[in-house]
C-alpha positions in Angstrom: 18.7 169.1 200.5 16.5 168.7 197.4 19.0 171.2 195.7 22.0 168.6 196.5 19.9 165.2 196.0 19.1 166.9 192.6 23.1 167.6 191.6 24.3 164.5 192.7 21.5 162.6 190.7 22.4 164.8 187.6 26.2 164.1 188.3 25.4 160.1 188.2 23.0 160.4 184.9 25.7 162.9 182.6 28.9 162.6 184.4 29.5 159.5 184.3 27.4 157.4 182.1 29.7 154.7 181.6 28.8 153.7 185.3 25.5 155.6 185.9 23.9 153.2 188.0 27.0 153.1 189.6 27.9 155.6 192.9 29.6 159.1 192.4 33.3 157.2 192.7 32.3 155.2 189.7 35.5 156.2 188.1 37.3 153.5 190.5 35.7 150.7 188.8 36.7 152.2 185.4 40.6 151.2 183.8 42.7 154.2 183.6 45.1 152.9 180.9 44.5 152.5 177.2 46.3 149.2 176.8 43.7 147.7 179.6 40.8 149.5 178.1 41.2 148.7 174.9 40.9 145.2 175.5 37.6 145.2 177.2 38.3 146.9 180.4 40.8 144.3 181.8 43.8 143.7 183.1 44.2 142.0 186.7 46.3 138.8 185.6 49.4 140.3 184.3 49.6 143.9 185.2 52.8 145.5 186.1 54.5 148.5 186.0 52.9 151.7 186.3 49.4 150.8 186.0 49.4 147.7 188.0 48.7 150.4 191.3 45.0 150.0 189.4 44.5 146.7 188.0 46.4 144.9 191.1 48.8 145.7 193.3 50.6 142.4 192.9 52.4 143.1 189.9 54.2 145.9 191.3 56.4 142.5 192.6 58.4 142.1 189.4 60.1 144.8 190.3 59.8 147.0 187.7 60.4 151.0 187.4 58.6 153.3 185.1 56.3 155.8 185.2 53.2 156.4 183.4 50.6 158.9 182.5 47.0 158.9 181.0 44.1 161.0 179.6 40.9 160.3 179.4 38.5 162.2 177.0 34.6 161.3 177.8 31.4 162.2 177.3 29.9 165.8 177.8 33.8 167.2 178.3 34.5 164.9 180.7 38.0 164.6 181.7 40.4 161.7 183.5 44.1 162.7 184.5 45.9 160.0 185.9 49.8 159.8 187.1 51.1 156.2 188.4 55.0 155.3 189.2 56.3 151.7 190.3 59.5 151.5 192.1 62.1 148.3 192.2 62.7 147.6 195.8 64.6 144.5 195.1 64.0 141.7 192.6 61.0 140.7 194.2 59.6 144.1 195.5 58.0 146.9 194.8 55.9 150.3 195.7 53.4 152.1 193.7 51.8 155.4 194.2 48.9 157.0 192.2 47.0 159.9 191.6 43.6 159.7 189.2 41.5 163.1 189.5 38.2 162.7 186.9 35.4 165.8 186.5 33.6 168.4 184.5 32.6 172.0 185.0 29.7 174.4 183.5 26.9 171.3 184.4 23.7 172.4 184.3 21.9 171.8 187.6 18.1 170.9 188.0 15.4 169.7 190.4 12.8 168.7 188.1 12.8 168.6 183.8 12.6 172.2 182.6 15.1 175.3 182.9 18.1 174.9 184.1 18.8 176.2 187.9 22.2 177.3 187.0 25.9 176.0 186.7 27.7 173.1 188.8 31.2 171.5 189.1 32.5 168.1 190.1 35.4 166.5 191.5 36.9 163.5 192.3 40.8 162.3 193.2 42.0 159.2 193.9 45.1 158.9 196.1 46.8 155.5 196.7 50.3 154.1 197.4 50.4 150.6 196.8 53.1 147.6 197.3 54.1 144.1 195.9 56.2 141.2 197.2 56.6 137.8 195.9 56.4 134.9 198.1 57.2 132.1 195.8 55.1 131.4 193.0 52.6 133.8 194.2 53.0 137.6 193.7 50.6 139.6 196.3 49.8 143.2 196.5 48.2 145.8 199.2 47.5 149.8 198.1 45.5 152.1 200.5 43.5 155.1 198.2 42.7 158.4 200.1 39.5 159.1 198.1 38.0 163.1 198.4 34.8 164.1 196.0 33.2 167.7 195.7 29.7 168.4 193.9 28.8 172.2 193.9 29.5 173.6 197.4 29.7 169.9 199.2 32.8 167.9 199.8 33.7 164.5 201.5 36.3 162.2 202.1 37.5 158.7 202.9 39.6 155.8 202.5 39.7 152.4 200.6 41.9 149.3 200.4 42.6 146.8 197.5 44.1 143.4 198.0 45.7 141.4 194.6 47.3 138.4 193.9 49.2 136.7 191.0 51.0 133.8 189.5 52.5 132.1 186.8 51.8 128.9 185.5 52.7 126.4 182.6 56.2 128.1 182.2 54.9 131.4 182.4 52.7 130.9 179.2 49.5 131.3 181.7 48.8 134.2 184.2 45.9 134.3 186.7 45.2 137.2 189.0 42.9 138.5 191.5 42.0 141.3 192.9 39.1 143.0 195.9 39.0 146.8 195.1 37.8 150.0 197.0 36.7 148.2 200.1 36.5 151.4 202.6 34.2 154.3 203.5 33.5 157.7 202.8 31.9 160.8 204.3 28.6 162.0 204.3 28.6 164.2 201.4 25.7 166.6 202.7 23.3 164.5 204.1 24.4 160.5 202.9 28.1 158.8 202.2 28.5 158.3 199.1 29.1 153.8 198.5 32.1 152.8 197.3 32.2 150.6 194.6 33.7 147.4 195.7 34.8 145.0 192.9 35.7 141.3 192.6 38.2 140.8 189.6 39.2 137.7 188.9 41.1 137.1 185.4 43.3 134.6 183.0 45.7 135.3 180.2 47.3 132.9 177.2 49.6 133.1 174.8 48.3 131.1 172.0 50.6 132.1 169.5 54.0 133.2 168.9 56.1 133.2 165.6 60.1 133.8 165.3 61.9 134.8 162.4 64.0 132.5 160.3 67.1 134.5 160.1 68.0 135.1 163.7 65.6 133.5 165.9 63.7 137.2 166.5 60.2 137.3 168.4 58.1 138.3 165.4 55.1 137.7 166.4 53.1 137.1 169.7 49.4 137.2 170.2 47.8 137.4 173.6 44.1 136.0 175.2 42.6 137.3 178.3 39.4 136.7 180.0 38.4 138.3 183.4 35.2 138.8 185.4 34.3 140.5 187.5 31.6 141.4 190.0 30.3 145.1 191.5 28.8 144.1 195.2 27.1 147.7 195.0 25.2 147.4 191.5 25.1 143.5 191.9 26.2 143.3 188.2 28.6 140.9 186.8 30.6 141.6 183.8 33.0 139.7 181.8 35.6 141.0 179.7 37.6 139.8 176.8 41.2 141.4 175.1 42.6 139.9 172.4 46.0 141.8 171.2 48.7 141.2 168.5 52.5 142.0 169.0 54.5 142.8 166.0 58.6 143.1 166.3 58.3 144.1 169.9 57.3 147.2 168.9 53.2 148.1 167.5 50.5 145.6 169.3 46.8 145.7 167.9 43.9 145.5 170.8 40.4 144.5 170.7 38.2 143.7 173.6 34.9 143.0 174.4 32.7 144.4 177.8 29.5 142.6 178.9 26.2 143.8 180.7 27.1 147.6 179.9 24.3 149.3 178.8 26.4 151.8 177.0 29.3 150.3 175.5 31.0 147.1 174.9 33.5 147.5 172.0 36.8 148.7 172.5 40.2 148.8 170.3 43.4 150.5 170.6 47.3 150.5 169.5 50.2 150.5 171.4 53.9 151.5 170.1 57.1 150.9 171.5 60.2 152.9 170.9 63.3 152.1 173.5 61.8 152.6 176.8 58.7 154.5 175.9 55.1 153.1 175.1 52.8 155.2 173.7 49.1 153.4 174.0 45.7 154.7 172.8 42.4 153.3 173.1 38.9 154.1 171.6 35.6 152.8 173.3 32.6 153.6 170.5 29.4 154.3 172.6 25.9 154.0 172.0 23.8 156.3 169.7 23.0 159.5 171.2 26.0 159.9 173.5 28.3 162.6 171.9 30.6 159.9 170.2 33.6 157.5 171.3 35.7 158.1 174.5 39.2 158.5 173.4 42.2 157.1 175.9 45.5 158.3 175.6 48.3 157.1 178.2 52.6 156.8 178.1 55.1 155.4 180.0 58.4 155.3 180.9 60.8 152.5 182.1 63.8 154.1 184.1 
């Protein structure tokens, strides 16, 4: 027991600092697209597509169909693959499914400062299939997650729900979403079930400016404002988030955000390119001195 109290203690300190007073499924309260976390982590008002089986299940309602994929390169080797699809059911409907597995091998494993007691592995997946529907003015979302972790010989598994909603206001020039994520359970993992960690997100996003070109009316420019909060019921810790991006010919967008109350970050910035059908969408999040260096996002999708 001390063996196992001392991995999984280890596993929240180096494997996933970005959340390490968070539990060992922190990596559910963490984006898993570039264009979201370079702009501070956010994303709930207007997501669609792919990635809206994360930020909220209600923007799989426009009816979109692409697929998406994403990388994430963090600290001490560790790595975040992640494989989303939305599917058009209709103009008002759709259906979502994702898979996000995060984890590290070769950790070192001890009970108390000093040698090391030897190597350790850790694993987490994340499976969900999610759907929107549009009722009106309001978009709303459901996705159920099968959720499985392993840490050295000890496995568990469980289930968790998320609930989204979204609309459009001011002639679509304002979006506001909501979302409650991971409410469920899991298994004991050796002696104590591991807490899931719910999260409140509730968000807005503008358009405060948008330029045309002279010759042929052309969308030149458009520049986008979100805000979002959002709260953690199992760290108690509320944390806002602001994006701020820049769209140039429909084709390269410029990202900044800003996270709040994270002790080890709170800077992001990315770039996003479109060609045809395909964005392309990286994301750097600098971290504190003494942590290896940034984290380094990389995700692409594909409308069909």
């Amino acid at each position: 027991m001390k063996r196992i109290f001392g991995l999984s203690l280890l596993l929240m300190v180096v494997l996933l600092p970005a959340r390490a007073q968070d539990s060992g499924l922190s990596f559910l309260a963490l984006g898993v697209d570039a264009e979201g976390l370079a702009r501070g982590d956010a994303g709930v008002a207007r997501a669609e597509g792919a990635f809206s089986t994360y930020w909220n299940p209600a923007g799989l309602a426009h009816g979109t169909t692409e697929i998406g994929i994403a990388h994430h390169v963090w600290i001490g080797d560790i790595r975040t693959y992640a494989l989303n699809a939305a599917f058009a059911l209709g103009e008002k409907t759709g259906a979502g499914i994702a898979v996000v597995a995060t984890g590290a091998g070769d950790l070192e494993a001890r009970q108390e400062p000093g040698a090391s007691d030897g190597l350790f592995d850790a694993q987490f997946v994340s499976a969900s299939a999610s759907l929107g529907r549009q009722f009106g003015p309001l978009r709303t979302g459901f996705s159920v997650k099968f959720l499985s972790e392993r840490i050295f010989t000890n496995s568990a598994s469980g289930y968790g729900f998320d609930i989204g909603v979204q609309t459009d206001l001011l002639n679509e020039s304002l979006h506001v979403g909501a979302v409650m994520a991971n409410i469920g359970n899991m298994e004991e993992l050796n002696v104590e079930a591991t807490e899931l960690p719910r999260l409140l997100r509730v968000g807005v996003e503008v358009f405060p400016f948008r330029a045309v070109t002279a010759l042929d009316g052309e969308l030149f420019l458009s520049t986008s404002l979100l805000a979002e909060v959002s709260r953690n019921y199992v760290t108690d810790r509320t944390q806002w988030h602001f994006g701020l991006s820049a769209e140039v010919l429909e084709t390269v967008t410029a990202r900044v955000g800003y996270l709040s109350n994270d002790f080890l970050r709170n800077i992001s910035a990315g770039v996003g390119i479109e060609v045809a059908d395909l964005w392309f969408d990286y994301a750097v999040l600098p971290f504190e001195d003494g942590f290896g260096g940034p984290a380094h996002i990389l995700s692409l999708r594909y409308g069909l």
